[in-house]
N, CA, C and O atoms as a GROMACS GRO file, in nm:
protein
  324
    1UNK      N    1  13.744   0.925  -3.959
    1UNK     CA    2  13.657   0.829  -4.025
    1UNK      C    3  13.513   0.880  -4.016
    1UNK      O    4  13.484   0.916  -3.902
    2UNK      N    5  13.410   0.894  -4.113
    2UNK     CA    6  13.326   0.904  -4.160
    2UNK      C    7  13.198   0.808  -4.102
    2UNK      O    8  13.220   0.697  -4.150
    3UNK      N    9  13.086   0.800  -4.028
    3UNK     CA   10  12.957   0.743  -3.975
    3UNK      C   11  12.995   0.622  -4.106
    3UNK      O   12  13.046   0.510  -4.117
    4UNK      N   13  12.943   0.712  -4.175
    4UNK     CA   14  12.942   0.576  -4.295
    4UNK      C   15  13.041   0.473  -4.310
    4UNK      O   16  13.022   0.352  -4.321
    5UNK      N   17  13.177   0.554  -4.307
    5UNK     CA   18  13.273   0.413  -4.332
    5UNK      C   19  13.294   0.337  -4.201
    5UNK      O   20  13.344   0.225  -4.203
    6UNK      N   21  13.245   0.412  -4.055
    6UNK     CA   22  13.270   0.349  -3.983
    6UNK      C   23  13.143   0.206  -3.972
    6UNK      O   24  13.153   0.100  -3.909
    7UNK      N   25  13.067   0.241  -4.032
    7UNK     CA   26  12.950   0.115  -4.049
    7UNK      C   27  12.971  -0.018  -4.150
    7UNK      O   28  12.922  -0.130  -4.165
    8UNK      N   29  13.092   0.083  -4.216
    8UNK     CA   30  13.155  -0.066  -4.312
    8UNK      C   31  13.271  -0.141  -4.296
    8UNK      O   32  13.310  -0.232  -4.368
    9UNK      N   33  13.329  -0.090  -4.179
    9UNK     CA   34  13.469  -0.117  -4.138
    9UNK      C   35  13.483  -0.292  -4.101
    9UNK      O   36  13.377  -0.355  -4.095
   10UNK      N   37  13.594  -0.356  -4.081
   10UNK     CA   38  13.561  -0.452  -4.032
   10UNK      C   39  13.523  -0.508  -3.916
   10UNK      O   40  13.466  -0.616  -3.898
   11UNK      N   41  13.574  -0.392  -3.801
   11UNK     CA   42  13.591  -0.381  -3.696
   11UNK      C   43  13.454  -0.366  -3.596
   11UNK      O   44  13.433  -0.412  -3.483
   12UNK      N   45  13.368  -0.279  -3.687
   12UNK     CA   46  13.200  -0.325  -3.655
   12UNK      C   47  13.136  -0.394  -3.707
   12UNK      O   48  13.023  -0.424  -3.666
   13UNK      N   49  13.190  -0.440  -3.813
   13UNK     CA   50  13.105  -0.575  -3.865
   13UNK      C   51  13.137  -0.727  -3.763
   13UNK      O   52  13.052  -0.802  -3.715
   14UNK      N   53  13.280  -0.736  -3.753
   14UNK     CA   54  13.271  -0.817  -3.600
   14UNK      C   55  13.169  -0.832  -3.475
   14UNK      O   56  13.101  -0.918  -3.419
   15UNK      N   57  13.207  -0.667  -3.468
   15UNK     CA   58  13.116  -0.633  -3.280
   15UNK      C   59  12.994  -0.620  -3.315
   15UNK      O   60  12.918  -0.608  -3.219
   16UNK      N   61  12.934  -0.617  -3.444
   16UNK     CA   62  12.799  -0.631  -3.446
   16UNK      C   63  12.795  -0.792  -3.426
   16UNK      O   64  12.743  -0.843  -3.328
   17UNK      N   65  12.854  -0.863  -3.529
   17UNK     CA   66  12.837  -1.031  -3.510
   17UNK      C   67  12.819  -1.015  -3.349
   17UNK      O   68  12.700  -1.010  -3.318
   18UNK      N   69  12.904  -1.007  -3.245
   18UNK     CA   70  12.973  -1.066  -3.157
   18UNK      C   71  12.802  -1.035  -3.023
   18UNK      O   72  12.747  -1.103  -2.936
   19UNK      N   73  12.775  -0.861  -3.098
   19UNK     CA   74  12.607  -0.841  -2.960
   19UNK      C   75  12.494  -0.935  -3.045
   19UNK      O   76  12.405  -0.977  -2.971
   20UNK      N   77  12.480  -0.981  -3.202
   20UNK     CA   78  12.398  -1.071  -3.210
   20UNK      C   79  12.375  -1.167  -3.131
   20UNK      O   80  12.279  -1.186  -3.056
   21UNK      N   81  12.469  -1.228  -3.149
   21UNK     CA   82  12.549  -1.356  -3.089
   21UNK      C   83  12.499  -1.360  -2.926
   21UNK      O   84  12.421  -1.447  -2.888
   22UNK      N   85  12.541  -1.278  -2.852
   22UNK     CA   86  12.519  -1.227  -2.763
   22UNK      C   87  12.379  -1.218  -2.707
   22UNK      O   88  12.352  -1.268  -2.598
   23UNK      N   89  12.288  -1.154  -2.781
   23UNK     CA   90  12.159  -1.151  -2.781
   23UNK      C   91  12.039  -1.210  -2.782
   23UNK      O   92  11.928  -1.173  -2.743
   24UNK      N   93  12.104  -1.372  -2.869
   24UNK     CA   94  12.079  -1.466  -2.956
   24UNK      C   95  11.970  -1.385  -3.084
   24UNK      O   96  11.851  -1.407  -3.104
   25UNK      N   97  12.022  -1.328  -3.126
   25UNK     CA   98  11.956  -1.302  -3.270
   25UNK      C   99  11.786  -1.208  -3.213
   25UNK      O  100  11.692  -1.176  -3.284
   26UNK      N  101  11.800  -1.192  -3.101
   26UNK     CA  102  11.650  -1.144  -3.016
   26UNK      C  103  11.659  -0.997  -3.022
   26UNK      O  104  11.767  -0.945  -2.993
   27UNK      N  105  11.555  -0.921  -3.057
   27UNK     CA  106  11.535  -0.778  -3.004
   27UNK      C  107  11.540  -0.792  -2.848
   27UNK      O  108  11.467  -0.873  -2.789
   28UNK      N  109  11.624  -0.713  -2.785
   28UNK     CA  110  11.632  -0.690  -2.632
   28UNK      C  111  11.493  -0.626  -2.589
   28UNK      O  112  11.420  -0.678  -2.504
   29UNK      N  113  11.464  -0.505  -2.656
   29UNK     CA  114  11.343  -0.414  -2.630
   29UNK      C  115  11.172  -0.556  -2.621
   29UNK      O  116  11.095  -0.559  -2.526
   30UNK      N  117  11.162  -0.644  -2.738
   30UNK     CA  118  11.081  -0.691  -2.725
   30UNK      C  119  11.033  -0.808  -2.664
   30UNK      O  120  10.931  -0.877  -2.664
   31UNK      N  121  11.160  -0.805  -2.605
   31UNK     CA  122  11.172  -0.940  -2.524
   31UNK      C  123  11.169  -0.899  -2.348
   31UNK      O  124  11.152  -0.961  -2.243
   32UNK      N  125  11.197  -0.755  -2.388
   32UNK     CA  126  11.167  -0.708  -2.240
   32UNK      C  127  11.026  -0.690  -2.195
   32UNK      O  128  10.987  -0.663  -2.081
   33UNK      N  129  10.920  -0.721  -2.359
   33UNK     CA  130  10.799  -0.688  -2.331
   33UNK      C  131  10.725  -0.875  -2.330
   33UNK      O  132  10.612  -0.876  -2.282
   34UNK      N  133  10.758  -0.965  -2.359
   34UNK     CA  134  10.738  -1.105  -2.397
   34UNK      C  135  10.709  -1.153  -2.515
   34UNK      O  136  10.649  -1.256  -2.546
   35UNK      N  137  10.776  -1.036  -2.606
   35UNK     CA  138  10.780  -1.083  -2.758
   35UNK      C  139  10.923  -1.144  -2.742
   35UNK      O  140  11.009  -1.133  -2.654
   36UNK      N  141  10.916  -1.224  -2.877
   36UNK     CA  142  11.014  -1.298  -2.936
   36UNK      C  143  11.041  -1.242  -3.103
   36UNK      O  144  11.009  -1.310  -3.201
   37UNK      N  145  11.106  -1.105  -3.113
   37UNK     CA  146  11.133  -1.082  -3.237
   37UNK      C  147  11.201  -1.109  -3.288
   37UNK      O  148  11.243  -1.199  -3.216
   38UNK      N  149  11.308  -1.109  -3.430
   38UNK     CA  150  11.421  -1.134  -3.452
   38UNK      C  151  11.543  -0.970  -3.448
   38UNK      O  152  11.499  -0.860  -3.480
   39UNK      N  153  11.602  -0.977  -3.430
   39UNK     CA  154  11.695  -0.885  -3.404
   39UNK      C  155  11.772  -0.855  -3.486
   39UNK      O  156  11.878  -0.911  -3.460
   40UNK      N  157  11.782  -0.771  -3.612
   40UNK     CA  158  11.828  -0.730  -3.761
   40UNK      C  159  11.915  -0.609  -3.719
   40UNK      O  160  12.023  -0.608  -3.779
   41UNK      N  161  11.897  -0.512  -3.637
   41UNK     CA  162  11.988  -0.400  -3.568
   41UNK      C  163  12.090  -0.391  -3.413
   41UNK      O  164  12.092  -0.416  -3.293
   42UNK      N  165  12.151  -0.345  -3.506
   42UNK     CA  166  12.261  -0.312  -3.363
   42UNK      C  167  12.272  -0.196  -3.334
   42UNK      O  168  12.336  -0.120  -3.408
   43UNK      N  169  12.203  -0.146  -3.200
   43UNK     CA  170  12.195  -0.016  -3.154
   43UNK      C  171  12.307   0.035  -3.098
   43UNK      O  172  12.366  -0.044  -3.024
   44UNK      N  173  12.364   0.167  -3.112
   44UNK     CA  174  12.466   0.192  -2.995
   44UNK      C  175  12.362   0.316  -2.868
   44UNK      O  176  12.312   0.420  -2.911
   45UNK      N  177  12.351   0.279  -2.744
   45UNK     CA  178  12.294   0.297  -2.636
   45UNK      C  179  12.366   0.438  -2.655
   45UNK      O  180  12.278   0.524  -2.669
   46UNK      N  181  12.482   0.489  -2.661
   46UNK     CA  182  12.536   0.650  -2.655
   46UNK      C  183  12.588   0.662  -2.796
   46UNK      O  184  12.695   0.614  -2.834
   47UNK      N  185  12.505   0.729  -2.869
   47UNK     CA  186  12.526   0.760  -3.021
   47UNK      C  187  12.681   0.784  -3.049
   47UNK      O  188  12.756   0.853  -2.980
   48UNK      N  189  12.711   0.717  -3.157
   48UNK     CA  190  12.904   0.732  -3.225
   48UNK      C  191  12.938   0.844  -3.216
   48UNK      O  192  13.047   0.881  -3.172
   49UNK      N  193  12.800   0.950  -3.276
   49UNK     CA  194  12.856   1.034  -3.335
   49UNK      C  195  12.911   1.132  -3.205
   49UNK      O  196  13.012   1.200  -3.223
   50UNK      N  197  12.829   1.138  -3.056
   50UNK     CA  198  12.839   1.170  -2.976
   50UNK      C  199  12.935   1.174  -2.894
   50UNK      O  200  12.978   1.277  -2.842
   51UNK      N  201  12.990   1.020  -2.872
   51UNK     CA  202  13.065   0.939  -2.811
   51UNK      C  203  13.121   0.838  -2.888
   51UNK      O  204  13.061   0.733  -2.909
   52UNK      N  205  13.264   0.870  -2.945
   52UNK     CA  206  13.306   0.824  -3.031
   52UNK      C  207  13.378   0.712  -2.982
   52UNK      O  208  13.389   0.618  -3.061
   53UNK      N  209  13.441   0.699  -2.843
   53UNK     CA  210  13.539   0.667  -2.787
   53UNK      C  211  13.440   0.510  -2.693
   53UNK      O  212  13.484   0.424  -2.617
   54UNK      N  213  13.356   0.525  -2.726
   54UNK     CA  214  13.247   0.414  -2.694
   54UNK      C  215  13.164   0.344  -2.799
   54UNK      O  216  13.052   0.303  -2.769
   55UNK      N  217  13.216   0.326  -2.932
   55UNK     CA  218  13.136   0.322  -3.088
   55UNK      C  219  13.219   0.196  -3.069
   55UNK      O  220  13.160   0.142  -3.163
   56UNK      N  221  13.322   0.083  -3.021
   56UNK     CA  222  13.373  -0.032  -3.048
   56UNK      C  223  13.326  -0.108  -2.916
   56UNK      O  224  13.351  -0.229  -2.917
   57UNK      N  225  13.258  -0.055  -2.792
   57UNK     CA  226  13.235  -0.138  -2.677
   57UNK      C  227  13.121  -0.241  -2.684
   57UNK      O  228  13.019  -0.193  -2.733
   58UNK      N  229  13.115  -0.308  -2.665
   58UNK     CA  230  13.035  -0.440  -2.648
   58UNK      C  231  12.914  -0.405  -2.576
   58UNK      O  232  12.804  -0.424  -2.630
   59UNK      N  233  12.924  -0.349  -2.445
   59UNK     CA  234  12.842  -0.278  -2.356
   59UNK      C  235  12.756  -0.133  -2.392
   59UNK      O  236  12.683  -0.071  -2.316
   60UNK      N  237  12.795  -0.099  -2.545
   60UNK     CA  238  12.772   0.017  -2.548
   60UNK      C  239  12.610  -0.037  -2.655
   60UNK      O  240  12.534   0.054  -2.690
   61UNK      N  241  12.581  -0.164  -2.690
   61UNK     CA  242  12.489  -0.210  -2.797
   61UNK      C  243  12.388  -0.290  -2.772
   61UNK      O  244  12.397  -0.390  -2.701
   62UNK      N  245  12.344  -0.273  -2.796
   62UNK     CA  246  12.190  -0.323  -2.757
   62UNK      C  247  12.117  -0.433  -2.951
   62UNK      O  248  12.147  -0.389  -3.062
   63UNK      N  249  12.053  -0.529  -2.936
   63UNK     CA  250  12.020  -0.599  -3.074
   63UNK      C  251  11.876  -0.556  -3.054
   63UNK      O  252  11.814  -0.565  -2.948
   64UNK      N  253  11.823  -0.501  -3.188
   64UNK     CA  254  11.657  -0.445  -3.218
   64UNK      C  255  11.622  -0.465  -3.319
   64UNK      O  256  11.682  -0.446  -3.425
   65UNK      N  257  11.493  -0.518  -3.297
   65UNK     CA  258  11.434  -0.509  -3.470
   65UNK      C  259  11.407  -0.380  -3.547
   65UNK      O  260  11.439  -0.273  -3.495
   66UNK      N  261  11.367  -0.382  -3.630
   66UNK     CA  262  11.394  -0.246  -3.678
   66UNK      C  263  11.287  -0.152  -3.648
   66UNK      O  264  11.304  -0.032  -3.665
   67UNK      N  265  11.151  -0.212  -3.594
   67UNK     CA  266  11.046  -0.136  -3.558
   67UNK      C  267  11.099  -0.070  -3.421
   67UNK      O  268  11.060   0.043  -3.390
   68UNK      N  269  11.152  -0.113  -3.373
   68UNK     CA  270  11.219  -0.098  -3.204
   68UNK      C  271  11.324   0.022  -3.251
   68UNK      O  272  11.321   0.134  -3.199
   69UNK      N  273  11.422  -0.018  -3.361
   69UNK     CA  274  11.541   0.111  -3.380
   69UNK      C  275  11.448   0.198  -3.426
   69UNK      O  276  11.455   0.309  -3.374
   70UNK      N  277  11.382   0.187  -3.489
   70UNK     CA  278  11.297   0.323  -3.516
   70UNK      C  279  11.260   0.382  -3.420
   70UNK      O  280  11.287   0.503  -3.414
   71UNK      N  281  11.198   0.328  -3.327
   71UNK     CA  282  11.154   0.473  -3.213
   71UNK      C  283  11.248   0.473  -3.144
   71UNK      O  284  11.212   0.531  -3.042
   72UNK      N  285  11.389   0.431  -3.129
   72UNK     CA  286  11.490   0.488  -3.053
   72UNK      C  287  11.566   0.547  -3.136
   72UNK      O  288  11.686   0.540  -3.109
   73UNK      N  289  11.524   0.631  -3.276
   73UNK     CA  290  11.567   0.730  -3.291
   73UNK      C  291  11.417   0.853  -3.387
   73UNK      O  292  11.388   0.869  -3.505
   74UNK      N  293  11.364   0.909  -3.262
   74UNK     CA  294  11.304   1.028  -3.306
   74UNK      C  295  11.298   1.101  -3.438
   74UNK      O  296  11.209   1.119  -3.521
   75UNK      N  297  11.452   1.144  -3.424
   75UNK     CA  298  11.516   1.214  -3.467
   75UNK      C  299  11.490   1.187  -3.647
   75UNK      O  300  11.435   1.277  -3.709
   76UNK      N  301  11.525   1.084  -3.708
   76UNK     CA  302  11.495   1.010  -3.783
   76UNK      C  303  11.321   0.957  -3.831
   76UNK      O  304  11.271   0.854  -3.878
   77UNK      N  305  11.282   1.059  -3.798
   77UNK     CA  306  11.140   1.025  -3.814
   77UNK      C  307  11.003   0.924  -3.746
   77UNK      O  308  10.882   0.914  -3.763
   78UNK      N  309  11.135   0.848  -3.644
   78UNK     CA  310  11.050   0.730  -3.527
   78UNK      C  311  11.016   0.787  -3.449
   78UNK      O  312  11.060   0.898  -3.416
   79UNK      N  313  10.918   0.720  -3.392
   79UNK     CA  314  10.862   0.799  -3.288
   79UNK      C  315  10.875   0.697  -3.177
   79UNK      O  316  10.903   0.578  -3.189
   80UNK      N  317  10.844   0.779  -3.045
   80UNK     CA  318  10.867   0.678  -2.914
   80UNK      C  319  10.705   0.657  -2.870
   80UNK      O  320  10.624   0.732  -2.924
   81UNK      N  321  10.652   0.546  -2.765
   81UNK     CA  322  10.522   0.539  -2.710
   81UNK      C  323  10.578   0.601  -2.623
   81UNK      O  324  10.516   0.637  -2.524
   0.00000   0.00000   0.00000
């Protein structure tokens, strides 16, 4: 399976519901700072592509706004403070 189809599957469209949910709809990152953002991303903490065998764990996701997923991935043009 393919990054892509695995982002359309049903199976992460669940476990994304399930770390919202989880999160309450909050960026983790900005709430660790005493913001109250809303939380639009679901991060995986050890990249899929890396660690494939950890891309369905509950524990493996973190909820971010998207200014937040941006600098947790560089790579992608974000940058970190």
């Amino acid at each position: 399976m393919t990054i892509e189809n695995f982002y359309k599957s049903p199976q992460w469209k669940r476990l994304r519901a399930v770390a919202l949910r989880r999160d309450e709809y909050l960026c983790r990152r900005c709430k660790r700072y005493g913001r109250n953002r809303e939380a639009t991303v679901v991060h995986h903490i050890l990249h899929v592509d890396e660690y494939p065998d950890k891309a369905l764990r509950l524990d493996n996701l973190i909820s971010l706004c998207a200014e937040c997923h941006n600098l947790m991935h560089p790579e992608k043009g974000g940058s970190r403070r």
